[in-house]
N, C-alpha and C positions, 0 to 999 in steps of 0.2 A: 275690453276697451282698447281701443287704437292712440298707438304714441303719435300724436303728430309733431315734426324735428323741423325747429326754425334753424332757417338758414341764413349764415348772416351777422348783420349787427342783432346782438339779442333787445337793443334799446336804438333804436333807430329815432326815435326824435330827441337822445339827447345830443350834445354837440361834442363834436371829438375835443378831447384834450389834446392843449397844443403846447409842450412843453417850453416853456419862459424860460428854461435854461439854458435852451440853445440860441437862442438870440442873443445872448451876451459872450464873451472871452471870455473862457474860464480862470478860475482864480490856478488853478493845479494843470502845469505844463510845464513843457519841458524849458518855458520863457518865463519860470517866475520872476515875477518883481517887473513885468510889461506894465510901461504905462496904458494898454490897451487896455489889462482887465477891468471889467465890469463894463468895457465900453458896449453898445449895440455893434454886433458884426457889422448890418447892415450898412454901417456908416464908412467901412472898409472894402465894401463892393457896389457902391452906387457910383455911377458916373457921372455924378453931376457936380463939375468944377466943385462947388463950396465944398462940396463931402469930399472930394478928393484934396483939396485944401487942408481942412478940418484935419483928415485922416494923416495926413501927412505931417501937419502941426503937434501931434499927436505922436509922431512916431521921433521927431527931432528931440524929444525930451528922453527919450525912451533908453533908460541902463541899456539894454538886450537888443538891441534896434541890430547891431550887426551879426548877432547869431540867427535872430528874426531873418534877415536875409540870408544871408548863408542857410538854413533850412529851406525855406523860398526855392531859392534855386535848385536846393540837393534833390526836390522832390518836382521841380520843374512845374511850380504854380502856375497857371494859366489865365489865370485871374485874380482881382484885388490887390489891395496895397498890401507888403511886407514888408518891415523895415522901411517906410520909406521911399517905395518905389515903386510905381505902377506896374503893372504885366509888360505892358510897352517899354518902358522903361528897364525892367528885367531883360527883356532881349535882346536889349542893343548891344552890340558890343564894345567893351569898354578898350580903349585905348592905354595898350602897353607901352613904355618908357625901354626904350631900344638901346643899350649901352653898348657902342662900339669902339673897338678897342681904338687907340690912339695910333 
């Protein structure tokens, strides 16, 4: 008798599992106590003024808001809000306070 060997999905009509975990901030990071957790990612990479509003309203409450950036930057995000800051707004450069001597 002949083995015949599916190739593939062995269940091809059922539907892929789409894990709900990743849609959200995790509770366990290196930013516990973010006000972000449990928020939807999605709400931190949509460009659409309100959600970039939201996101950012979001982040002005937020204990960790400046280690959230400072990581942001160390890992040189190219997108989404961190701390409180757009990708664009991460690149600009921030203006230094120039002490010259008297």
């Amino acid at each position: 008798m002949a083995r015949s060997i599916v190739r593939g999905n062995a269940h091809p009509h059922r539907p892929l599992l789409q894990l709900a975990a990743d849609d959200y901030v995790p509770a366990t990071s290196t930013l516990a106590g973010a006000a972000c957790t449990g928020t939807k990612t999605d709400l931190f990479f949509d460009g659409d003024p309100r959600s970039v509003a939201l996101a950012k309203q979001i982040c002005d409450s937020c204990p960790v808001r400046a280690l959230c950036l400072e990581q942001a930057m160390a890992r040189k995000e190219r997108f989404g809000i961190f701390g409180g800051l757009t990708a664009d707004e991460r690149r600009k450069p921030r203006r230094r306070k120039v002490v010259r001597a008297a």
